[in-house]
N, C-alpha and C positions, 0 to 999 in steps of 0.2 A: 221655755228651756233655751237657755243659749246656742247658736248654733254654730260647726267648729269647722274648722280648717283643718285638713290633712296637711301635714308636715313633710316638704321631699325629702327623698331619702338622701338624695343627693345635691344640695345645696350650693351653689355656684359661690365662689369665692367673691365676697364683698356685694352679695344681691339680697332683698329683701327677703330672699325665699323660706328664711329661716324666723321670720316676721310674724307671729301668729297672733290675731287679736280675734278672742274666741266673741264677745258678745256684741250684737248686731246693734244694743246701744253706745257703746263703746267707741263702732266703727264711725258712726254718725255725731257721736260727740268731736271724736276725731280729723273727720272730714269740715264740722264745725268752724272748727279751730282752725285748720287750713283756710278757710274763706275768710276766718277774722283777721288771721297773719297779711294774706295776700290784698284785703284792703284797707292794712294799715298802711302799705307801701303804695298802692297803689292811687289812692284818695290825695296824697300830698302831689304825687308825679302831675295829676290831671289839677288840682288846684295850684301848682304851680306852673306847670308850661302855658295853662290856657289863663290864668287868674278870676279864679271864679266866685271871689270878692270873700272867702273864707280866712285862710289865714293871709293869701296874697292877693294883693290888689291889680284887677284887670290889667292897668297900667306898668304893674311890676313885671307879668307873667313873662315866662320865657319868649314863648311867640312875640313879644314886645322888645324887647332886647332886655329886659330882666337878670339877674342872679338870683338863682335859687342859694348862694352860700352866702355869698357876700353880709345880706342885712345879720342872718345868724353868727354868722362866725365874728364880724365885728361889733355888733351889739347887744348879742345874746347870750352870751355867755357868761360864765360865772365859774370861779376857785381862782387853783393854781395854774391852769392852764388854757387860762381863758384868752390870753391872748399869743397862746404857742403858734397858734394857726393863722394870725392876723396874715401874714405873709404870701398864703394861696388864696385868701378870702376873695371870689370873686373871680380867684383864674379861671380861664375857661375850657382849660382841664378839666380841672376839677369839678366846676357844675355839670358838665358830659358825665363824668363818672358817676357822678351825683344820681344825677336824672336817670341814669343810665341803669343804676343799681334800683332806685325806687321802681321803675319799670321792670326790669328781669326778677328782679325779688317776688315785687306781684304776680304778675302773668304765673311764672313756673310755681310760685303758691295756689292760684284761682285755678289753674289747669291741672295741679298736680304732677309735673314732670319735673323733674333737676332739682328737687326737694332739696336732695344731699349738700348740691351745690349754692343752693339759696338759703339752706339754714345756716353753710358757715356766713357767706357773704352777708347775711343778714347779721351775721351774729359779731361781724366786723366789723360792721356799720354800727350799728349800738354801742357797741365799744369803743368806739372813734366820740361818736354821740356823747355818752356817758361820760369820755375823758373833759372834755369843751363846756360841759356843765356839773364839774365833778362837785360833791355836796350838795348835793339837790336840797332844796329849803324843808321838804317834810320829812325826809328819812336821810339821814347822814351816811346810812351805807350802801340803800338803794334803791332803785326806783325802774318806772315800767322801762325801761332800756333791756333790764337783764331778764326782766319776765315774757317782752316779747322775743328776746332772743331764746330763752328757752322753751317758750312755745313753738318756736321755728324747727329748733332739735327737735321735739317731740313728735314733731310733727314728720318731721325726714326720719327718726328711726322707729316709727311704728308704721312706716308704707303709707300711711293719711291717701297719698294720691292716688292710690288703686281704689279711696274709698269716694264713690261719687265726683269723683276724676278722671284723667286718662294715664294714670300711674301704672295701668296694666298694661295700657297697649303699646304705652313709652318702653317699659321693660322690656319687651319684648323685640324692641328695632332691634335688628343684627346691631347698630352700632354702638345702641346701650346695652347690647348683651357683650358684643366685646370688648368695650371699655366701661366694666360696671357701677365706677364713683360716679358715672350721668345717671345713673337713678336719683 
């Protein structure tokens, strides 16, 4: 038998409180799903700063003086808008924000904390993504960019981080309880 959640009576304006996922496999599939989001991001950040001869070469890696944008944005891309971005390819702006989001993206998916905030930024980042490779070769309308971004959602609006995370004890800081979009 499923087992349930009591629902507060009074549910704090923009908190999960009002979040209820009655069955214990559900939560677990959930919680799932958060580890596979958090080492989508995170597997590229550590294969690209350190270059761990996967998709980038030891030589290329960040620690090297490497760009993580650079080789993608000028040679990897494809449609209309493949070469919009040639312009910051490489800035080093830009790879900080880069690296920057593949790291905060993971972490706050593996720990389950700032869900909220990692499912949009995730979901910006694939969209940025998706622009730079728009008409993917196997599906003209879409591909894994909008699927991991929606798993990101699902993931921040069903609580995922309170399940085999620290999504609860996050919730609870005074500082995510008074500013409640850091859930």
């Amino acid at each position: 038998m499923p087992r349930t959640t009591a629902r507060t009576a009074h549910a704090a304006p923009g908190s999960q409180d009002e979040v209820i996922v009655r069955s214990r496999a559900a939560r677990g599939v959930l919680a799932g799903l958060r580890v596979l989001v958090a080492w989508t991001f995170l597997w590229p950040f550590l294969d690209k700063m350190f270059g761990l001869g996967f998709a980038t070469k030891t030589e290329a890696a960040v620690i090297h003086g490497g760009s993580p944008t650079a080789g993608f944005l000028l040679h990897g891309t494809q449609g209309p808008f493949a070469h919009a971005f040639d312009g910051v390819a490489g800035a080093p702006w830009l790879d900080a924000l880069f690296m920057l989001g593949l790291l905060g993206i993971g972490l706050a998916f593996l720990l389950g904390i700032g869900t909220r905030i990692a499912a949009v930024s995730c979901t910006a980042m694939m969209a940025f993504m998706y622009l730079v490779t728009l008409q993917p070769a196997s599906n003209p309308i879409t591909d894994d960019h909008w699927m991991i971004a929606l798993a990101a959602i699902a993931v921040a609006v069903t609580g995922a981080g309170s399940y085999a995370g620290l999504g609860r004890w996050w919730r609870d800081l005074p500082l995510v309880r008074r500013f409640r979009w850091l859930v």
